[in-house]
C-alpha positions as CSV (number, residue, x, y, z in Angstrom):
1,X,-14.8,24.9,-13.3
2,X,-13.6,22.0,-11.1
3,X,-14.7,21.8,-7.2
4,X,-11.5,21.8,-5.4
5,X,-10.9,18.8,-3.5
6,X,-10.9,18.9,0.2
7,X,-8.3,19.1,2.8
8,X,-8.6,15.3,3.4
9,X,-9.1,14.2,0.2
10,X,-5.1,13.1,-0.5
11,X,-5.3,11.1,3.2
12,X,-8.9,9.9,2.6
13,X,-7.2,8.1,-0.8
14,X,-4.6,7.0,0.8
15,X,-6.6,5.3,3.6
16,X,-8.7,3.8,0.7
17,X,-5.8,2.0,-1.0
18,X,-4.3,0.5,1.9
19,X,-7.6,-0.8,3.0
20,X,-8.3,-2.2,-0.7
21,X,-5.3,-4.2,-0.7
22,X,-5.8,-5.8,2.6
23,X,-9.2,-6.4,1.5
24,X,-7.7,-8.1,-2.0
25,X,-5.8,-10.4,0.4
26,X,-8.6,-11.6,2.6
27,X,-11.3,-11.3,0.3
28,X,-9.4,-12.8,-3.0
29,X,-8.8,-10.4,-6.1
30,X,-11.3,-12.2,-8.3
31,X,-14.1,-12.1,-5.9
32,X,-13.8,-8.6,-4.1
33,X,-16.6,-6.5,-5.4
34,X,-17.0,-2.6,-5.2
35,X,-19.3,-2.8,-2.7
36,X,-17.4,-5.2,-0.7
37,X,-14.2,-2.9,-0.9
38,X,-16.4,-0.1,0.2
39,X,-17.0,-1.9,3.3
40,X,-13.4,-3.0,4.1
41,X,-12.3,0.3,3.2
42,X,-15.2,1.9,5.6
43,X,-16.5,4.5,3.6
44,X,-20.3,4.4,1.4
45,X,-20.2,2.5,-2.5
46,X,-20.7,6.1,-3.8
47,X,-17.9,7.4,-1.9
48,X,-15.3,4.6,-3.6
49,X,-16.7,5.5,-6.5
50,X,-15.7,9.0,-6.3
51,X,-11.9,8.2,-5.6
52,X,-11.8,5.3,-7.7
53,X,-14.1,4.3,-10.8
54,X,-13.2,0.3,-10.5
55,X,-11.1,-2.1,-8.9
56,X,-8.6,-2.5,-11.3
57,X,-8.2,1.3,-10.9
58,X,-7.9,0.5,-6.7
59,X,-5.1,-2.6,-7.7
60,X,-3.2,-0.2,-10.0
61,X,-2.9,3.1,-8.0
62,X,-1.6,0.9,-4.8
63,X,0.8,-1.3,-6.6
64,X,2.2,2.0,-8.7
65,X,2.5,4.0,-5.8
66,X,4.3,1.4,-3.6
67,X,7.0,0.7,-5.8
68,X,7.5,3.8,-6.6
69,X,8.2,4.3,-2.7
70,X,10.5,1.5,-2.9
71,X,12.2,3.0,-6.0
72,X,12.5,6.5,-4.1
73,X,13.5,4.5,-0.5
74,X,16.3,2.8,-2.0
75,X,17.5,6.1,-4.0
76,X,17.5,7.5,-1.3
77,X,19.3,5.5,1.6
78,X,21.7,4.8,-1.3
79,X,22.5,8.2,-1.9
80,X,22.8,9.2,2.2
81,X,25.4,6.6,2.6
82,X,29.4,6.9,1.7
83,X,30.3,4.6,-1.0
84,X,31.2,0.6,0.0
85,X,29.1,-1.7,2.2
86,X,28.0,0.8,4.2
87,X,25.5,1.8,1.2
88,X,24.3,-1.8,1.1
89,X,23.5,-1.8,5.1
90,X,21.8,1.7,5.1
91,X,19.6,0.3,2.0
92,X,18.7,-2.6,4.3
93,X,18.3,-0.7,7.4
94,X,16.1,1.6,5.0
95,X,13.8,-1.0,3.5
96,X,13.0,-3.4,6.3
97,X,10.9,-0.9,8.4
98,X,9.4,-0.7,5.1
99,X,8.3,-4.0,4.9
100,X,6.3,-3.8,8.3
101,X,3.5,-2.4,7.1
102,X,4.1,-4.3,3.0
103,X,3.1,-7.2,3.3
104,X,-0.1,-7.1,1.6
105,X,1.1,-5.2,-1.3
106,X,3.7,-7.1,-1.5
107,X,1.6,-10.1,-1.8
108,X,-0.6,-8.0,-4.3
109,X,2.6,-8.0,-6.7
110,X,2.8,-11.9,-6.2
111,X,-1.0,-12.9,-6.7
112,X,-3.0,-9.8,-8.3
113,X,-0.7,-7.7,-10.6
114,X,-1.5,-10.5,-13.2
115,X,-5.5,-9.6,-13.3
116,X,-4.4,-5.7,-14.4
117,X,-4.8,-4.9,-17.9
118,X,-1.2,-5.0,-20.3
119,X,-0.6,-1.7,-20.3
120,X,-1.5,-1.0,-16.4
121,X,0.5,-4.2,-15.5
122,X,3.7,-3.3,-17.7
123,X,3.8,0.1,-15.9
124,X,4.6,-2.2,-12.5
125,X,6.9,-4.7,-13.8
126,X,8.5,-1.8,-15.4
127,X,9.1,-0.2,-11.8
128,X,10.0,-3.4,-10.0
129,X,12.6,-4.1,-12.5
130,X,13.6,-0.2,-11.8
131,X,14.1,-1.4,-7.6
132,X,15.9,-4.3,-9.0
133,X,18.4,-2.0,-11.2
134,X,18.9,0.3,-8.0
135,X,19.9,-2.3,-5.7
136,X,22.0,-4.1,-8.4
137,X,23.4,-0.7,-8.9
138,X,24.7,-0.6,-4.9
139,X,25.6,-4.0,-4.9
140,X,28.1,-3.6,-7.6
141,X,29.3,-0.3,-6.0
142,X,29.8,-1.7,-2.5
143,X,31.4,-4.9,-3.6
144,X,33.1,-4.1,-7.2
145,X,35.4,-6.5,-6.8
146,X,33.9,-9.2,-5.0
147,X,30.8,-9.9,-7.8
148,X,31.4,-10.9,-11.1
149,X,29.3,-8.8,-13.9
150,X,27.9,-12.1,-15.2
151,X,26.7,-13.2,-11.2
152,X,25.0,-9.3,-10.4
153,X,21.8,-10.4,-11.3
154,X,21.6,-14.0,-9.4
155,X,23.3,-12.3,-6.3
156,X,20.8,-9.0,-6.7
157,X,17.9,-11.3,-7.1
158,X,18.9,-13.7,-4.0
159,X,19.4,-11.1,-1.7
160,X,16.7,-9.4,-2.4
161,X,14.5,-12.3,-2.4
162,X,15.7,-12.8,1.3
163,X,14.4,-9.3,2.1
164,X,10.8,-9.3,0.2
165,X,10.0,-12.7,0.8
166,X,10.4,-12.2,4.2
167,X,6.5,-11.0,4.4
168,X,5.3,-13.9,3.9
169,X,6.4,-15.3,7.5
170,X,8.0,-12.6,9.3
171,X,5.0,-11.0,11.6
172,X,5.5,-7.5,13.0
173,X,4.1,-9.0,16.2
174,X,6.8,-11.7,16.5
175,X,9.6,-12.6,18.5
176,X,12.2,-10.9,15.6
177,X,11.1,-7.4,14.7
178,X,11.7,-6.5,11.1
179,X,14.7,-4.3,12.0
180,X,16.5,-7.4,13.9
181,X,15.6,-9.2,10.6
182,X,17.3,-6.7,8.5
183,X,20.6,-6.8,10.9
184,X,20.2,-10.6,10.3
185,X,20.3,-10.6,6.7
186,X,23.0,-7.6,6.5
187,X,25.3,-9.9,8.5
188,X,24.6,-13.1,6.1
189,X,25.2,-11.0,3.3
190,X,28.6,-9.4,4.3
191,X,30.0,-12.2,6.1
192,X,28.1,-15.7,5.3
193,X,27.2,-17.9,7.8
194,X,30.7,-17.8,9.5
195,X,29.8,-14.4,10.4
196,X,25.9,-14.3,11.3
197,X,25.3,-13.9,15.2
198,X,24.3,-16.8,17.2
C-alpha cells in the first residue's frame, strides 16, 4: 500500500520547480547537476530525488505545467469577456500579471525545451501551439473583419511576440509595471501608434 503524501507535499513540488527553473537560468541547463538544483531549490539531494528522479523530469513538469496555465488563463479571460475587443483586452490584462513572475520559464521554452527528449518536448510544442490557437481564436473573434484569414497567423504571432518577449527586458522592479505594459501594448494593438498614450 502506498504512504500517503503529506499535507505539503503539492506546495513543497511546486516550490521545487520554480526554484529549478531559476536555477536552469543562472546555472545553464547543460551544467546544472542534481545536487546543484538541490541547493538552489534548498532542500537535501535525497529529498529532490524523491519529487523528481532527474532533471529532465524537473525541465519537463515546469514547462508542461506553465503552459498549461497559460492555455487555461487565456481560456479563461476569453470566456469572462463579451464578444469584440473587449475579449482581446481582458486576455491581455489576464496574461501580463502572468508574466511577472515568467520570465524564467519563459526563457526555459527559448533555451532548454530543446535538451528534453522527443516525446517530452513534443508534449510542449504541442501546448504552446494550443496558446497560440486560443489567442488566434480571440483575435479573429474580436476583429472578424479587420484580419484577413491568410494574415491571422503573422498578426497572432506579432502580437503575441510583443507580450512574451517582453520578459526578456521588462523588470517587475522597473519604472513600467507589467500591467502599465499590458495597457501599452492593448492600445498599439487597437489603435497603432496614432492612438498609443504619450
Amino acid at each position: 500500500m502506498a504512504r500517503p503524501r503529506s499535507a505539503g507535499y503539492d506546495a513543497q513540488r511546486e516550490a521545487i520547480l520554480s526554484a529549478a527553473v531559476r536555477a536552469f537560468s543562472e546555472i545553464g541547463y547543460p551544467s546544472a547537476s542534481m545536487a546543484q538544483l538541490a541547493r538552489s531549490c534548498g532542500v537535501s539531494k535525497a529529498t529532490l530525488y524523491h519529487y523528481f528522479d532527474s532533471k529532465e523530469a524537473l525541465l519537463f513538469e515546469a514547462l508542461r505545467r506553465h503552459t498549461a496555465e497559460l492555455l487555461a488563463l487565456v481560456r479563461e479571460a476569453a470566456d469572462g469577456a463579451p464578444p469584440g475587443p473587449a475579449r482581446w483586452a481582458a486576455v491581455v490584462r489576464a496574461l501580463m500579471p502572468a508574466y511577472r513572475r515568467a520570465r524564467v520559464f519563459h526563457a526555459a521554452l527559448i533555451n532548454d525545451v530543446k535538451f528534453l527528449p522527443p516525446e517530452e518536448r513534443g508534449i510542449i510544442i504541442d501546448q504552446q501551439r494550443a496558446v497560440v490557437d486560443a489567442i488566434a481564436a480571440v483575435l479573429n473573434q474580436a476583429f472578424p473583419d479587420r484580419i484577413p484569414a491568410a494574415r491571422l497567423k503573422p498578426v497572432t504571432m506579432a502580437l503575441l511576440g510583443m507580450l512574451n518577449f517582453s520578459f526578456a527586458w521588462l523588470r517587475p522592479d522597473g519604472p513600467m509595471s507589467h500591467e502599465e505594459f499590458g495597457e501599452l501594448a492593448l492600445s498599439l494593438s487597437l489603435h497603432g501608434l496614432a492612438g498609443a498614450p504619450p
